[in-house]
N, C-alpha and C positions, 0 to 999 in steps of 0.2 A: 504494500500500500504506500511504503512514502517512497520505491523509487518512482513509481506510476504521481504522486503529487508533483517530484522534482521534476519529471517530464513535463507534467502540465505548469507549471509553474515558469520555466521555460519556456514553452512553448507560449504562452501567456506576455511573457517579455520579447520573446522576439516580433510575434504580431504586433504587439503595441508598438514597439520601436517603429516595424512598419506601416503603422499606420501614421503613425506623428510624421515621419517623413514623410509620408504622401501626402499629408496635410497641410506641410510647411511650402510643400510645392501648389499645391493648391492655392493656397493666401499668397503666395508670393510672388508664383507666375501661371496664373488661371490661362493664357492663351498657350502659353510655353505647354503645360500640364495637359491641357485639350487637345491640344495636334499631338504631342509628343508620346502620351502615356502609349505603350504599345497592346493597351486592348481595345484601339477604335471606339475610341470616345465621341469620335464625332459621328459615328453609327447612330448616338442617340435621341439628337436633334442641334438645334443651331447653337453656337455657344452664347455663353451670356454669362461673363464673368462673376454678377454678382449670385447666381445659382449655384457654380461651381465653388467661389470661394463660403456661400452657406454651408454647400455639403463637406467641406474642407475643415469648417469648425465642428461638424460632426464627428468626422475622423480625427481632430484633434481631441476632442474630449474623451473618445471611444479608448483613442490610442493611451492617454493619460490614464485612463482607468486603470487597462491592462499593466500599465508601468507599475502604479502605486499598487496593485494587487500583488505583482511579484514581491514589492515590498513590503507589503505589510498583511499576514497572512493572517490579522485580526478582520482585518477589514474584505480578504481576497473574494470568497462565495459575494456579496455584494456589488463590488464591481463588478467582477467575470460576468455576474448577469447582464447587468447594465450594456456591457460592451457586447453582448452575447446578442440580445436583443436587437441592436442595429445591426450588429454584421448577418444574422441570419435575417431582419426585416428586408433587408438590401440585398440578398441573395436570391430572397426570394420574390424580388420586385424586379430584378435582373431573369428570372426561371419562367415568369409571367413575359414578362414583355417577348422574349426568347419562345415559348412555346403559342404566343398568339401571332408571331410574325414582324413584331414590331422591331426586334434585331434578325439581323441572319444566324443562319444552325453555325456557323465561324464563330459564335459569342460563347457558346459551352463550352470551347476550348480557349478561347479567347479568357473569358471571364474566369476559369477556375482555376489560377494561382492566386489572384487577388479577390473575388469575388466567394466563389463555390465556397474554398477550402476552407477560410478562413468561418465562413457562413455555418458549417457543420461541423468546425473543429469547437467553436467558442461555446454555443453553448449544450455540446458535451461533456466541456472540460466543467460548465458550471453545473451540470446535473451530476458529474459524476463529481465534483465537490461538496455540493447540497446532501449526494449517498454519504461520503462518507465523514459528514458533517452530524447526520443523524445518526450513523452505526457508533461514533464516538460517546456521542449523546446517551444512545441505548448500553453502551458499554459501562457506563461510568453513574446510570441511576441502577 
C-alpha cells in the first residue's frame, strides 16, 4: 500500500508540474500556445485569447493543487479530487465533442497524452486514496 501511494503521489507531482507549465504558456502566450501546442488546438474553433488564457487559470489552479497535494498528505485526498474533477470534466468534454464529430477521430490520439490520460489517471489516484483513507479509518476504530 505505501509503494502504490509513492506512485500516486508522484504521479500527482508530475501532472501538476504539467499542468502549471501548460498554464504559464497559456497566460503568457495564448497565440504562441494555440498554433503551437501539438494537439490541434485550432481543431476546436477560432482562437480568442481571452478563453484560452481563462482555461489556463484553470490548469493553473488544477496544476497547484496536485503540487500542494504531493506536499502535504494532510490535505492530498482533497485536492487530488478537486484537480480530479476538471481533468476528467475536460476529458470528457474532449470524448463528447470527438465522438459527435465536432473534432476528427486524429483527436483520440491527439488528445490522450494530455487530455485522456491525465482524465483517468487523476481521479483514480483520488478514489483509490478516499479507499485507502477509509481502510485506515476502519483499521484504527
Amino acid at each position: 500500500m505505501q509503494e502504490s501511494r509513492g506512485a500516486m503521489t508522484w504521479t500527482m507531482l508530475v501532472i501538476g508540474i504539467g499542468m502549471i507549465a501548460n498554464a504559464l504558456w497559456m497566460l503568457a502566450g495564448p497565440m504562441h500556445w494555440y498554433t503551437d501546442l501539438p494537439a490541434a488546438v485550432p481543431d476546436t474553433g477560432p482562437f480568442n485569447p481571452h478563453f484560452v488564457r481563462d482555461i489556463g487559470c484553470a490548469f493553473l489552479a488544477s496544476g497547484v493543487a496536485l503540487v500542494w497535494a504531493f506536499k502535504s498528505p494532510r490535505f492530498r485526498l482533497p485536492l487530488a479530487s478537486i484537480a480530479a474533477l476538471f481533468l476528467a470534466a475536460h476529458a470528457i468534454l474532449h470524448a463528447y465533442d470527438t465522438l459527435r464529430g465536432a473534432l476528427g477521430h486524429a483527436h483520440w490520439l491527439l488528445d490522450l497524452p494530455g487530455v485522456y490520460l491525465p482524465g483517468l489517471l487523476l481521479p483514480w489516484i483520488a478514489f483509490s486514496l478516499a479507499r485507502e483513507d477509509r481502510e485506515a479509518i476502519a483499521i484504527s476504530d
